[in-house]
C-alpha positions in Angstrom: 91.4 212.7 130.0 89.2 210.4 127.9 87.6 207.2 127.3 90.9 206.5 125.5 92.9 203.1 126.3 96.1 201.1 125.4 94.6 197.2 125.7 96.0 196.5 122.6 99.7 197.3 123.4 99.2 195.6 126.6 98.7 198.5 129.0 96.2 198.4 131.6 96.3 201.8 132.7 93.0 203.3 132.7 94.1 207.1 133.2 95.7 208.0 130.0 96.0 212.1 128.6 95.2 212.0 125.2 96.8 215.0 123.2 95.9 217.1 126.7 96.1 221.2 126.3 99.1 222.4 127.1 97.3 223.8 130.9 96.4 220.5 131.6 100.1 219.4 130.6 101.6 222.2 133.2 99.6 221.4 135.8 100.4 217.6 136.0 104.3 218.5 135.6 103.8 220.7 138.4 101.8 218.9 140.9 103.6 215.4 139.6 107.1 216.0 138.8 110.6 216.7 140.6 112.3 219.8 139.4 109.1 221.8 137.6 108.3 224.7 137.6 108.0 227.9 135.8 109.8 230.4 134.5 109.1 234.5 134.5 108.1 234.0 131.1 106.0 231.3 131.3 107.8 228.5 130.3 107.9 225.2 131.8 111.2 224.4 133.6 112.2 220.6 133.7 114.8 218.1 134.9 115.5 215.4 132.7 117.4 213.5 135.5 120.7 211.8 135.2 121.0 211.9 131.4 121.0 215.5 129.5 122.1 214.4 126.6 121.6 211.4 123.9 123.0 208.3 124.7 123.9 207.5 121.0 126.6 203.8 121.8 123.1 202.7 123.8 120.7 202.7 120.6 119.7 199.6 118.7 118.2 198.5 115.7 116.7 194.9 115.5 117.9 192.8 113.0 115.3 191.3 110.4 115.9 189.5 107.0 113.2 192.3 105.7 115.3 195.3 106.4 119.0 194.2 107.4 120.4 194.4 104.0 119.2 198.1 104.0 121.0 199.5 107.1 124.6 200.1 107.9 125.5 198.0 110.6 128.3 199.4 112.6 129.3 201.6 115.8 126.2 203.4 115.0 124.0 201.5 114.1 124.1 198.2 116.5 122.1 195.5 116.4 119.8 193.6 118.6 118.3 190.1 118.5 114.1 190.2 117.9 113.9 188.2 121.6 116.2 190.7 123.9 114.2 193.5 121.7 111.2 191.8 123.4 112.7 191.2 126.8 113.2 194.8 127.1 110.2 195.5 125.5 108.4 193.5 128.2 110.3 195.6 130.4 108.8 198.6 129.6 105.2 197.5 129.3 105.8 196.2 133.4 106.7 199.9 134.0 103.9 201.1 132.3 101.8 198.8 133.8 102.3 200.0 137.5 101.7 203.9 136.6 98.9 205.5 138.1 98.7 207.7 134.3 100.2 207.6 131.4 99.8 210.3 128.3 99.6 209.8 124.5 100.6 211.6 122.0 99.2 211.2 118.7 101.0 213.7 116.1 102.2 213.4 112.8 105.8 213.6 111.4 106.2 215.4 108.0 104.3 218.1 106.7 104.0 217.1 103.3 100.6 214.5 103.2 101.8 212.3 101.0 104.7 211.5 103.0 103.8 212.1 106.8 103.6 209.4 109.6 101.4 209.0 112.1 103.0 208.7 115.0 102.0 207.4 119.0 104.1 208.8 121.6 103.2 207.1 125.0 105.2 208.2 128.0 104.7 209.0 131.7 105.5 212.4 132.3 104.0 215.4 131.2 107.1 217.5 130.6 107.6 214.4 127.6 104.1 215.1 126.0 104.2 218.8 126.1 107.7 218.2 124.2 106.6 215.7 121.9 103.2 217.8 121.5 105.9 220.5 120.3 107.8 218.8 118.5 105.6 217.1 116.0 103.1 218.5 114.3 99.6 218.1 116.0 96.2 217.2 114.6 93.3 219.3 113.9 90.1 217.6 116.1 89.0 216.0 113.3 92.6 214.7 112.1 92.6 213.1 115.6 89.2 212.2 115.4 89.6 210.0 112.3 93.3 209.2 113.3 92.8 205.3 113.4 96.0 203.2 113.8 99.2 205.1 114.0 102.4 204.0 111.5 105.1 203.6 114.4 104.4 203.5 118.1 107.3 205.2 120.2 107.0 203.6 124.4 108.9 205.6 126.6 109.4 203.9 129.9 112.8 206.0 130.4 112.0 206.7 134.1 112.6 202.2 134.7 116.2 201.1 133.9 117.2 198.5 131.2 118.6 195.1 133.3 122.6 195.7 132.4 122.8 191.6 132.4 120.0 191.6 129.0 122.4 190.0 126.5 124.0 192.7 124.7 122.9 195.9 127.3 125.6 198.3 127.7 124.5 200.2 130.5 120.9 200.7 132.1 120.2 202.6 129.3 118.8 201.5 125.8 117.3 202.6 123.0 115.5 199.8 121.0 114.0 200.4 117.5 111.8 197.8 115.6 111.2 198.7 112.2 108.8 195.8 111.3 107.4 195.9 115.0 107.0 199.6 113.8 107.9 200.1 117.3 111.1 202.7 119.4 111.1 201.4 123.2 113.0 203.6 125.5 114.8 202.6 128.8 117.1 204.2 131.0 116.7 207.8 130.1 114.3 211.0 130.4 116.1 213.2 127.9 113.4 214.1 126.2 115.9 214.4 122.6 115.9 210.4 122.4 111.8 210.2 121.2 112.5 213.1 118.4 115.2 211.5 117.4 113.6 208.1 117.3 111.5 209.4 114.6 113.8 211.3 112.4 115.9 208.1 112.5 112.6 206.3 111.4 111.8 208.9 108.6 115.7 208.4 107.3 114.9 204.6 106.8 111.8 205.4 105.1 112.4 208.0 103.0 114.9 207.0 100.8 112.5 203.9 99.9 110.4 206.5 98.0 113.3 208.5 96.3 113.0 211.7 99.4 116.3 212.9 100.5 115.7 213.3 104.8 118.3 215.5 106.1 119.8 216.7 109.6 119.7 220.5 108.8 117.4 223.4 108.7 115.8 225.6 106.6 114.0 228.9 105.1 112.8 230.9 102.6 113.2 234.6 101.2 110.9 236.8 100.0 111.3 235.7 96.7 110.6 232.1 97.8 113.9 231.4 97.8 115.0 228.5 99.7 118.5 227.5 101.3 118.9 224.7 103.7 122.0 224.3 106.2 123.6 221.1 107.8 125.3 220.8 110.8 125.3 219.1 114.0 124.4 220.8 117.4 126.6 223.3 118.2 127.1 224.5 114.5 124.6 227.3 114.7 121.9 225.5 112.5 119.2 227.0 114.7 120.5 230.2 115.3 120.9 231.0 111.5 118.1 229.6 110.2 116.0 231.5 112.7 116.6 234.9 110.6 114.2 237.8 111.1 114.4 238.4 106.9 113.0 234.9 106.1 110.3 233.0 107.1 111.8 229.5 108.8 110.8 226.5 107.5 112.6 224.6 110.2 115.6 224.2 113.0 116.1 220.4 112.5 114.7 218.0 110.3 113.4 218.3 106.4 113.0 215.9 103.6 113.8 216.9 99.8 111.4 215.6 97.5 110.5 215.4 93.8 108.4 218.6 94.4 110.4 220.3 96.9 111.8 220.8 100.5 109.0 220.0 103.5 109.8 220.0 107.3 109.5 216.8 109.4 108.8 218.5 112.8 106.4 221.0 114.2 108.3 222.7 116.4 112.0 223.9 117.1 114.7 222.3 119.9 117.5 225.2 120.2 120.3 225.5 122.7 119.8 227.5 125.3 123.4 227.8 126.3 124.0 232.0 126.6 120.9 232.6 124.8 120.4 236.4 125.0 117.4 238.7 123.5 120.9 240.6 121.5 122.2 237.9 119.8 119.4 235.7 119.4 115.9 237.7 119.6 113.3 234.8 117.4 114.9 232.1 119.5 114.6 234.2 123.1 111.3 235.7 122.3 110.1 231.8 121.3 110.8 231.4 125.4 106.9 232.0 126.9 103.8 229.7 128.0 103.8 226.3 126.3 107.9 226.3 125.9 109.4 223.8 127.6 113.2 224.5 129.3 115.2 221.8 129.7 117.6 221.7 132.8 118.1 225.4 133.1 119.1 226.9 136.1 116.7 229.3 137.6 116.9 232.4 140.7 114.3 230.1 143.1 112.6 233.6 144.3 111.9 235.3 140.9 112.2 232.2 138.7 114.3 234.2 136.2 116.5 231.5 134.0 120.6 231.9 134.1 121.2 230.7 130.5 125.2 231.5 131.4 124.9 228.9 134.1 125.6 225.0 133.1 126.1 223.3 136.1 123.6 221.0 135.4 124.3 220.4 131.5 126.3 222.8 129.0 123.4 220.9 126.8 120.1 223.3 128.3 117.6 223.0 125.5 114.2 225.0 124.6 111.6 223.3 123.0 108.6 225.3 120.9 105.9 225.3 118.7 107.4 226.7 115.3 105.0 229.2 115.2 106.4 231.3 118.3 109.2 232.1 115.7 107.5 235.6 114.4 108.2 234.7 111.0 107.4 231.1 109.7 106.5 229.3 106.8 103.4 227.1 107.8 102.6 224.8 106.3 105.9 224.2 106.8 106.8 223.2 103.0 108.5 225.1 100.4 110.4 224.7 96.8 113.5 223.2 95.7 116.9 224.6 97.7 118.9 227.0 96.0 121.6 227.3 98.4 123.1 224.1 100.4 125.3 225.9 103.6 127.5 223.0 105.3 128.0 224.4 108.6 130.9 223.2 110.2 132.7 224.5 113.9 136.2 223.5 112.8 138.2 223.2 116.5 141.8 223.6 114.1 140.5 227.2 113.6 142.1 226.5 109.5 138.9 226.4 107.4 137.6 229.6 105.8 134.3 231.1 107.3 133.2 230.8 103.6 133.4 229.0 100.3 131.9 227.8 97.6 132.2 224.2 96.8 131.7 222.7 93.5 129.0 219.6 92.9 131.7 217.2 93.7 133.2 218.5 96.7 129.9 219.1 97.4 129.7 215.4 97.9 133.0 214.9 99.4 132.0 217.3 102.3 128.7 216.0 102.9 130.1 212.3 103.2 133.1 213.5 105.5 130.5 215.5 108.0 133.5 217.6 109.6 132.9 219.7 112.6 133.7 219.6 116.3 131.3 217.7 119.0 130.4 220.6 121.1 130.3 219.9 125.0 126.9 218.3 125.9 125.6 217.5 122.8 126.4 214.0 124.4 126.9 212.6 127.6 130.6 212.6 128.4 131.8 215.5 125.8 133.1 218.1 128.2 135.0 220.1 125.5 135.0 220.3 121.4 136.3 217.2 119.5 137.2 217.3 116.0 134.7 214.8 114.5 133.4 213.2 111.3 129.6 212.3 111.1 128.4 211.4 107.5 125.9 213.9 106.2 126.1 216.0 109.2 124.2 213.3 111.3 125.4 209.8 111.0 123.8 209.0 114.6 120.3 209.1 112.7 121.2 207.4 109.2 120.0 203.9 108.4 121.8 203.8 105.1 125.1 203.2 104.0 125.7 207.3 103.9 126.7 207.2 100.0 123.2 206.8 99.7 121.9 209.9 100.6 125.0 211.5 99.4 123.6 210.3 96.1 120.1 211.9 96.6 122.2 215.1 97.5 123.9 215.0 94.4 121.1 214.1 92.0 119.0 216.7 93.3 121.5 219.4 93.5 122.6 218.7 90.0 118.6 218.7 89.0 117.8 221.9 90.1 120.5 223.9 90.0 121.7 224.1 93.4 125.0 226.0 94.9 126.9 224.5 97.8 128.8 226.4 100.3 130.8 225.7 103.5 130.9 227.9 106.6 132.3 227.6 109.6 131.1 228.8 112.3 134.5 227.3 114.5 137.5 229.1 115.4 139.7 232.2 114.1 143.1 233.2 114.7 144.4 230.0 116.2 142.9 226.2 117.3 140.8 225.9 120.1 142.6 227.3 123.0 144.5 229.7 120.9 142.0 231.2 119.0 138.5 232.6 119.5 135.2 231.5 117.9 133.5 233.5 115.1 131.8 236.2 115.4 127.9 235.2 115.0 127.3 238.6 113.6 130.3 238.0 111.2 129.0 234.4 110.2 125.3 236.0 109.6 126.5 238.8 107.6 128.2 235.9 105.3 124.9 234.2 105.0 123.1 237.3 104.1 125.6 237.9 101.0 124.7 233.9 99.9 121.2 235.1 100.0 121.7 238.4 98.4 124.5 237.0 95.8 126.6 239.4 97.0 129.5 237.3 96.0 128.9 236.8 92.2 130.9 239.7 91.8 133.9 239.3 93.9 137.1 238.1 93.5 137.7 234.6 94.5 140.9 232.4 95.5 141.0 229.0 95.5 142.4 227.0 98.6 145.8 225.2 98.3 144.8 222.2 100.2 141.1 222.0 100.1 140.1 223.4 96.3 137.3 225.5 97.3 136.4 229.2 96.4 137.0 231.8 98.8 135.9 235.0 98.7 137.9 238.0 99.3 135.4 240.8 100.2 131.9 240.2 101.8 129.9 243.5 102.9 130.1 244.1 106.9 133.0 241.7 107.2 136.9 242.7 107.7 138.5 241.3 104.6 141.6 239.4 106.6 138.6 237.4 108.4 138.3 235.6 105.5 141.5 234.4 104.7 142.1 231.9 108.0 146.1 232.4 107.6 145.6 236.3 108.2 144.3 235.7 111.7 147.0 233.2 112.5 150.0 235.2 114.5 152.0 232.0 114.0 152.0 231.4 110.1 154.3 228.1 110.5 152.0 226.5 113.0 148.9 227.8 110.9 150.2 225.9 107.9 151.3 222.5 110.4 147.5 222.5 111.5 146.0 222.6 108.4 148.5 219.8 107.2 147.0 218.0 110.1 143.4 218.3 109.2 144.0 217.4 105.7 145.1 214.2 107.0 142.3 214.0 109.5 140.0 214.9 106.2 141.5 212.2 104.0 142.2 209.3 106.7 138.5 209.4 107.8 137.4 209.2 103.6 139.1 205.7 103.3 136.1 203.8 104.6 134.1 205.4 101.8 136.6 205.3 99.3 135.7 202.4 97.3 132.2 203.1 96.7 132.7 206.5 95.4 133.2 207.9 92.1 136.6 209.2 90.9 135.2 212.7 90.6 134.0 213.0 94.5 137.4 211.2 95.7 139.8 213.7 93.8 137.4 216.7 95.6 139.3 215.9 98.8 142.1 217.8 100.2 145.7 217.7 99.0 148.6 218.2 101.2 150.4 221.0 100.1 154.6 221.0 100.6 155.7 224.4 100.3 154.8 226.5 103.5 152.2 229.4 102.6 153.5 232.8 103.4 
């Protein structure tokens, strides 16, 4: 605790925990807050309350003639009025106000100096400073020391309801961002998720103002500094893949791609915790230890040991660490230019190869459509997977119309040389239901023959439908596991329900359609008449 105070925002509070140790963090969860505790291991157990999950239809961006032309207004991005921004903004600073403490967080967001943020994380509960300390990517004592003013401000008040009768409040949740304010106010909601991703939406506004590419993927390098990044949305196995004991990680999440390379935005990792086990997942388990923090796991009350099979609380359990409890890291957490781009997509239709290789163009094509499946409890409400389309495998987070950062992909991919692949980490042998999901020791052996080029001496075919390159032989993987129809029983149906996501595929391009080139909209999928045999 310091001398430290928050007059200028408005807050009274006197007590405020400044960038506290993470001891000091453990023992005010403990003492302070319902549901903590700690594990065997170490790490801190917590309860987000009602909400374990984003609440992505309650965020909203204020509309001002500065920025407005610049975002893509929409289902995702709503907007909001400057004065209900500030009646909700008031809101929070009552709540604040009546605290006994309050803690700050001042971090940065990007590695790379010449593009980092300084951001101000104030909240009320320590289990959301320990996060945030994790998550971004702390300050030396004299960093902090000469800190001064930070860039964007971040108030979470989530433990005081938004007042559902605020013009244009959908719930008692809501999730306000202010980019002249320079300001994120939060309401309605402890899931801890909402203030990271506050500032990687922040980061997507701003980077593409200086000509970065900021993505929703991870990252890592070999030991011939060899770098390959991998989209996909939760559930896809981005962390889990990227977190590979024979490269150092760069990151689970968040990275830009500038004019001298690829830099992380975080300082830390957020992995599911869903059946994590030491077997299949040793970096990610072995991350699990003093300073961690173990979101809404369920726990034996006598030893304290976490059941990561259980989800009666959330399918959606989370672990949040320091990026430096994964063994083998890159830190700083910058590197060179990509050489491989892996889409990584959980296809629910169980018809899309494990692995392909796209040309530049479908490239494109695939990185605008976003395919995968919402896994259950990425979000509140999803209790099973969803075929889904989210525009550069994170539309929840981008500003932009996405064809522009579909054109920073493509610039920089053509620049430097880049190959594009897809993998799926979804279903085999049949749709959801039917069929079962890939092997992860199948789907990491694929990714080790990327990085090993393994595959520029195979035999490829190319896809009917789709157009990409399919392999026929990858080392440690049964040949017929790589041709979906050979795991279909039911050939007829196989070929009905790929029919059916080509359509899904080229209904859902439409809306992007006119502002794309020829090139990109003739990578899409073609229906194919004659049945495959």
């Amino acid at each position: 605790m310091t001398a430290f105070n928050l007059r200028k925002y408005g807050i009274e509070t006197e007590k405020i925990y400044r960038n506290s140790s993470v001891p000091v963090l453990y023992e005010l969860g403990l003492r302070l807050e319902k549901g903590t505790a700690i594990s065997d291991v170490g790490a801190l157990m917590t309860y987000s309350g009602e909400k374990t999950g984003r609440s992505p239809k309650d965020k909203r961006i204020v509309r001002h003639p500065d920025s407005e032309k610049n975002i893509d207004w929409g289902d995702i991005n709503i907007g909001l009025d400057e004065h209900t921004f500030m009646v909700n903004h008031e809101r929070a600073l009552d709540y604040l106000n009546v605290c006994d403490h309050l803690y700050v967080v001042d971090a940065f967001a990007g590695w790379d100096p010449k593009y980092r943020i300084k951001t101000r994380i104030i909240c009320t509960r320590a289990y959301h400073a320990l996060f945030m300390q994790n998550m971004l990517i702390m300050p030396t004592a004299e960093e902090l020391a000469n800190f001064g003013e930070p860039d964007y401000v971040v108030m979470n008040a989530g433990g005081f309801p938004a007042n559902r009768y605020t013009s244009e409040m959908t719930s008692k949740t809501s999730i306000d961002v202010n980019l002249e304010r320079k300001e994120i106010v939060i309401l309605g909601t402890q899931y801890a998720g909402e203030m990271k991703k506050g500032i990687f939406g922040i980061m997507n506004y701003l980077m593409p103002l200086e000509g970065v590419l900021p993505m929703h993927c991870s990252a890592n390098v070999g030991e011939k500094d060899d770098v390959t990044i991998l989209f996909g949305l939760s559930g896809t196995g981005k962390t889990t893949l990227s977190a590979d004991p024979k490269r150092r990680l760069i990151g689970d999440d968040e990275h830009c791609w500038t004019d001298d390379g690829t830099f992380n935005i975080e300082g830390g990792c957020y992995a599911k915790a869903i059946d994590l086990s030491e077997e299949n997942e040793p970096d990610i388990f072995n991350a699990i230890k003093f300073g961690t923090v173990l979101e809404n796991v369920v726990y034996d009350k006598a030893t304290r040991k976490v059941d990561y099979t259980d989800t009666s609380i959330t399918q959606n359990t989370r672990a949040s660490y320091p990026i430096e409890f994964i063994d083998n890291t890159q830190i700083p957490c910058i590197a060179g230019h990509p050489e491989n781009i892996i889409f990584l997509t959980c296809d629910a239709f169980g018809v899309l190869p494990p692995v392909s290789k796209l040309s530049p163009e479908q490239a494109s094509y695939h990185f605008i459509s976003g395919y995968t499946a919402k896994v259950a409890g990425t979000e509140m409400g999803v209790t099973e997977p969803q075929a889904t389309f989210s525009a550069c495998f994170g539309a929840a987070f981008m500003m932009w119309h996405p064809n522009k950062y579909a054109e920073l992909l493509a610039q920089k991919i053509k620049e430097h040389k880049a190959t594009a692949w897809l993998v799926n980490t979804g279903w085999t042998g049949g749709a959801h239901g039917v069929g079962s999901r890939m092997k992860l020791k199948y789907t990491r052996a694929m990714i080790d023959a990327i990085h090993n080029k393994d595959f520029e001496g195979v035999e490829f075919v190319e896809d009917d439908a789709f157009g990409f390159q399919i392999p026929t032989a990858c080392p440690n993987v049964p040949a017929e596991v790589l041709i979906p129809k050979n795991t279909w029983d039911d050939k007829e149906k196989y070929h009905e329900t790929k029919q059916k996501l080509v359509t899904l595929f080229n209904e859902n391009f439409k809306k992007f359609a006119d502002d794309v080139n020829s090139e990109i909209l003739n990578a899409g999928p073609k229906k194919s008449e004659a049945l495959e045999a």
